[in-house]
C-alpha positions as CSV (number, residue, x, y, z in Angstrom):
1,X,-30.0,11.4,-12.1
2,X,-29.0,12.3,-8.7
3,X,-26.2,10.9,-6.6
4,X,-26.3,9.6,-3.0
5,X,-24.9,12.2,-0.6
6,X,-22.1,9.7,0.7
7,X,-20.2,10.8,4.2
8,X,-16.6,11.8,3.2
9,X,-15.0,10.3,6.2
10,X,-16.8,6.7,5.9
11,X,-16.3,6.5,2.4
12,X,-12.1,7.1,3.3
13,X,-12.7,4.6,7.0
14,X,-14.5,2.1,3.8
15,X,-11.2,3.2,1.5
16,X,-8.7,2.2,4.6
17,X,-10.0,-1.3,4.3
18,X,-8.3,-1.8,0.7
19,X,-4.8,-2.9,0.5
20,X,-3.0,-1.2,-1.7
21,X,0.6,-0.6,-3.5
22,X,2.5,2.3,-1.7
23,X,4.1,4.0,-4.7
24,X,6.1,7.6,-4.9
25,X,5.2,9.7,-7.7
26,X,7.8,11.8,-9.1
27,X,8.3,15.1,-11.8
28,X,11.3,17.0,-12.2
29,X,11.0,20.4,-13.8
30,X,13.8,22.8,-14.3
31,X,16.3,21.5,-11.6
32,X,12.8,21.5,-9.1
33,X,12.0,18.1,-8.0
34,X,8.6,17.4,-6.2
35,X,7.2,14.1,-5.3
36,X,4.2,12.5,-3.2
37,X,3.2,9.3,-1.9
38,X,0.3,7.4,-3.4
39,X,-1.9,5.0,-3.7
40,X,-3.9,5.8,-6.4
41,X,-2.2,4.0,-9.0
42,X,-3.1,1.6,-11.4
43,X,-2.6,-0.3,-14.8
44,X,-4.7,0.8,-17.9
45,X,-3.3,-0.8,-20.9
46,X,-0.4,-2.9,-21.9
47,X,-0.3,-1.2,-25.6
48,X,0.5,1.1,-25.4
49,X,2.0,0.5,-21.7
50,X,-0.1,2.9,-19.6
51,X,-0.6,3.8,-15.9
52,X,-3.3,6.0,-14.2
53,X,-2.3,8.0,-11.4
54,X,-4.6,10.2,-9.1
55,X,-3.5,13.0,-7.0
56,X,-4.7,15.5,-4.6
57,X,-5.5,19.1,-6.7
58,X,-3.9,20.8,-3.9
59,X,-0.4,18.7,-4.2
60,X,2.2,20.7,-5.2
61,X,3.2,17.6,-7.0
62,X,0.7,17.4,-9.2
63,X,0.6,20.7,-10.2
64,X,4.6,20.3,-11.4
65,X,3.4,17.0,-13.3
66,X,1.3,19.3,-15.1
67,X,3.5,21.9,-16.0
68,X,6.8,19.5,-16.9
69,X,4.5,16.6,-18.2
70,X,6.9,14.1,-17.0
71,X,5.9,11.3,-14.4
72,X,8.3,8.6,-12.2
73,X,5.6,6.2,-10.4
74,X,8.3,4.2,-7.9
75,X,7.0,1.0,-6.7
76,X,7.8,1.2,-3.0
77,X,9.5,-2.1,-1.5
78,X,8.4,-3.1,1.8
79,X,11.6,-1.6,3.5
80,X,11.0,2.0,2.2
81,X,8.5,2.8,4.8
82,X,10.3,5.4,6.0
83,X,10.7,7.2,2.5
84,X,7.0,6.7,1.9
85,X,6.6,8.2,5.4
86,X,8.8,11.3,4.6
87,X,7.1,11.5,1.0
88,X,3.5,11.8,2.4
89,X,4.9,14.5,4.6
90,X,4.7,18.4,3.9
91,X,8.7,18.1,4.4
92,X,10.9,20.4,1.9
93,X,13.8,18.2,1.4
94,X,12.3,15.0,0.7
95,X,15.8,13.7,-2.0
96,X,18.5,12.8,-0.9
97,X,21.0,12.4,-3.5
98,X,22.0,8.9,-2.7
99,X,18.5,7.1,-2.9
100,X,17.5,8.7,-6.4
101,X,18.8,8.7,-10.3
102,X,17.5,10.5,-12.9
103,X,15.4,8.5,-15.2
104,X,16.7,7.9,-18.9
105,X,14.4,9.1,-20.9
106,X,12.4,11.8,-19.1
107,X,15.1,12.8,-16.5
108,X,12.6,11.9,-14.0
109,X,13.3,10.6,-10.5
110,X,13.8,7.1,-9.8
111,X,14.1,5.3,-6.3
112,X,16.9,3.2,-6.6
113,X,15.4,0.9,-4.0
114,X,12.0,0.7,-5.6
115,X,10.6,-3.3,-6.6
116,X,9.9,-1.2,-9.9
117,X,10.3,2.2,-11.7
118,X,7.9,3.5,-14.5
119,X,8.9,6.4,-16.5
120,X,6.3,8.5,-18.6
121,X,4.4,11.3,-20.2
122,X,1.1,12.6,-19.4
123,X,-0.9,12.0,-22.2
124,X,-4.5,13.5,-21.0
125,X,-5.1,14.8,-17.5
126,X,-8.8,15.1,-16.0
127,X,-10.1,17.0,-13.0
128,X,-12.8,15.3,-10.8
129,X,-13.4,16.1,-7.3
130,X,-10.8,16.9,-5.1
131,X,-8.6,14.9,-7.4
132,X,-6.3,15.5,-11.2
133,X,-6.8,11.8,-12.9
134,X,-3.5,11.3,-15.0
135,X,-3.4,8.8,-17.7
136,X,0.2,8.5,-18.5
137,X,2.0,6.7,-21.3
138,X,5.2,4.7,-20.1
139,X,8.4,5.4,-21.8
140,X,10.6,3.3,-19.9
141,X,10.6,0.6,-17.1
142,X,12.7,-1.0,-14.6
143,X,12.3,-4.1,-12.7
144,X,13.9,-5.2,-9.4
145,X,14.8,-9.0,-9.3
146,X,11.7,-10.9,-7.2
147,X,13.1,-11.2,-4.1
148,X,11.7,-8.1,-3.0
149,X,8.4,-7.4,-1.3
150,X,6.4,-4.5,-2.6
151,X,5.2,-1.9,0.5
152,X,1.6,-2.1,1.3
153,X,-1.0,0.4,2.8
154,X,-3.7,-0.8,5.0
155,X,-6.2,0.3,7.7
156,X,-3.8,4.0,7.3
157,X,-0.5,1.7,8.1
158,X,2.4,0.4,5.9
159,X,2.8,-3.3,5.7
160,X,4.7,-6.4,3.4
161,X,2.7,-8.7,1.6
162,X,3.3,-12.0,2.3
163,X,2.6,-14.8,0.0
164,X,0.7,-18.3,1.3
């Protein structure tokens, strides 16, 4: 069975067009601390609590996920734009002390802002394409109260969701 040759830049102009959770993906290793910003996040099962979470092979914070085996996934709220901003970036010094704590049970870190905070262990991790697929078990979870507004991504620009 062959596959349909499908242009890489309309099938990400098609991709734009889906709203999507803004989260930042963290690992801590050693004292080193990388992180990204993603949408590529998602639910797989509620026992055990599990999340999958796709990123770049290139990113420098997937390939620290894979070596500590640790994973934050911070659910951004609508006013972190400008940390998702600086998180998407090729920046160095992405943590500042004051926004971050270290989670309880894997040390990884945690946006103190964040609508909510996962902490977990990769359990399995799959190359396909230009991405690493990590399924990753939760071991711990924190939930802002619901006033917030989770940060959005759509047509390649942040936005709040706004209930009707």
């Amino acid at each position: 069975m062959t596959t349909p040759d499908i242009d890489p830049a309309l099938f990400r102009d098609a991709m734009s067009r889906l709203a999507a959770s803004v989260n930042i993906i963290t690992t801590e290793l050693d004292g080193t601390r990388r992180g990204c910003t993603a949408t590529a996040v998602c639910s797989l099962s509620d026992t055990p609590a599990s999340l999958i979470v796709c990123l770049n092979r290139g990113s420098s914070t997937g390939q620290l996920i894979q070596a500590s085996g640790i994973v934050g996934v911070n659910l951004c709220e609508s006013a972190d734009n400008d940390t998702a901003a600086l998180f998407a970036s090729k920046a160095d010094d992405k943590f500042r002390p004051d926004m971050w704590d270290e989670g309880p049970v894997t040390g990884a870190p945690l946006l103190r802002t964040a609508v909510a905070g996962f902490e977990g262990r990769v359990v399995e991790a799959k190359a396909f394409g230009s991405h690493i697929i990590f399924i990753v078990e939760i071991v711990a979870v924190n939930v802002a109260d619901q006033t917030r507004a989770p940060l959005l991504y759509l047509n390649r620009a942040f936005g709040a969701f706004a209930a009707h």
